[in-house]
Structure formats: structure tokens, C-alpha cells
N, C-alpha and C positions, 0 to 999 in steps of 0.2 A: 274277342280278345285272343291275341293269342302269346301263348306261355313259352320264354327264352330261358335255357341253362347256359348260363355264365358262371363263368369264376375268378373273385373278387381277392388277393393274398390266398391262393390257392383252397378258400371258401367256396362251394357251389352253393348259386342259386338258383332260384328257380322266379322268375321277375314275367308281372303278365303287362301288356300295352297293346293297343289298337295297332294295326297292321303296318298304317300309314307312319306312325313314331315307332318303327321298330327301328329303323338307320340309327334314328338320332338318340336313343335308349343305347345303343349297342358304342356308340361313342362318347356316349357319359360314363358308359362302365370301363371302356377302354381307360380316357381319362381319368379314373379314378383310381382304377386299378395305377395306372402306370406312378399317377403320382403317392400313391398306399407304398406302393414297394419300393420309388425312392425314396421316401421317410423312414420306414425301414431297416433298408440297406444303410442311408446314412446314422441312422441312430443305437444303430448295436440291438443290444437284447428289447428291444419295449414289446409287451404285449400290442397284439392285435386294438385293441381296445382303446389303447393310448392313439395308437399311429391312424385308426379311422379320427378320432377324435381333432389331432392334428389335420389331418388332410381336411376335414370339415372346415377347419377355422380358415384355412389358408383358401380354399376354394371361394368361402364367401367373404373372404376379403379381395378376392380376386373381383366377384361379382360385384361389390359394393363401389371398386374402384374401375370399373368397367364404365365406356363412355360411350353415349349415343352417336351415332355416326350420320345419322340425316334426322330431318325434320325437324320440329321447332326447338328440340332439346340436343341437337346437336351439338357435340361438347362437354355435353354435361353430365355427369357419372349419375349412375343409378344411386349412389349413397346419398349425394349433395339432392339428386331428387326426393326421396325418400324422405327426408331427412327437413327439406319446404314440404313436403302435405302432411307429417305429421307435426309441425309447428301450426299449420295451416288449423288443423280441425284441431289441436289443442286450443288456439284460439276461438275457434266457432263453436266449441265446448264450454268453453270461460262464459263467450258472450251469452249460449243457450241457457246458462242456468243462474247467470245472473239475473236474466228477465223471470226467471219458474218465482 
């Protein structure tokens, strides 16, 4: 493991990951940071608290509306997947425990 000091709206941390995700740790905090302190800057006085909060929601809306670029689900957003397998095993739920 090895251990990175970053800093987050001028928060240091201290974040441990395998060698080989160090790149791609160090540009999730980039992006997070970059979008923290536009929330921020746009929003005046909010505590830190609010504006992680904010950048959370917006990031995994970001993710949810993200779309596969190859393979059989090309096209198709991670939400609208997510969103078929958990209808999916709600139903094979219904069915498993109508037969108990």
C-alpha cells in the first residue's frame, strides 16, 4: 500500500491505494476537489459539509447517467442498467419466496 497527502478545499489527507491506482486516485481527488471549490465559489458562505454533500449528489448523478461506450450494453447508462437487475432479482425474490 502506499500512503498519498492530498488536499481536498484546502483539507489534507492522507488516502492509502495499491501502486498501480495511484494515477487514477490522484484524479478522482483532482476531480473532486476541482468540482468542491466550484460549488463553493458558486454558492457563497456554505460550510464544507453542505458542498462535499452537494458534489456527492452531483457526481453520482453524473455516474448514474453515464453511458457504456462498447459491448453488449452499449448505450446504455449505468442507471437504466442498474435499475433492470435490481427489478430483475426483485422478481426472482417475489418468485423465491412464493414457492418457501
Amino acid at each position: 500500500m502506499e500512503h498519498l497527502e492530498v488536499t481536498i478545499l484546502d483539507k489534507e489527507l492522507t488516502l492509502a491505494c495499491e501502486p498501480s491506482e495511484k494515477e487514477k486516485l490522484l484524479a478522482a481527488v483532482k476531480q473532486a476537489n476541482d468540482l468542491m471549490t466550484l460549488i463553493k465559489q458558486s454558492a457563497g458562505n456554505m460550510n464544507n459539509e453542505r458542498v462535499a454533500l452537494m458534489a456527492c449528489i452531483q457526481l453520482s448523478s453524473q455516474l448514474l447517467s453515464s453511458e457504456s461506450t462498447e459491448g453488449p450494453f452499449q448505450g446504455v447508462s449505468y442507471g437504466d442498467y442498474k435499475n433492470k437487475v435490481d427489478h430483475i432479482n426483485a422478481l426472482l425474490d417475489d418468485g423465491i419466496n412464493r414457492l418457501k
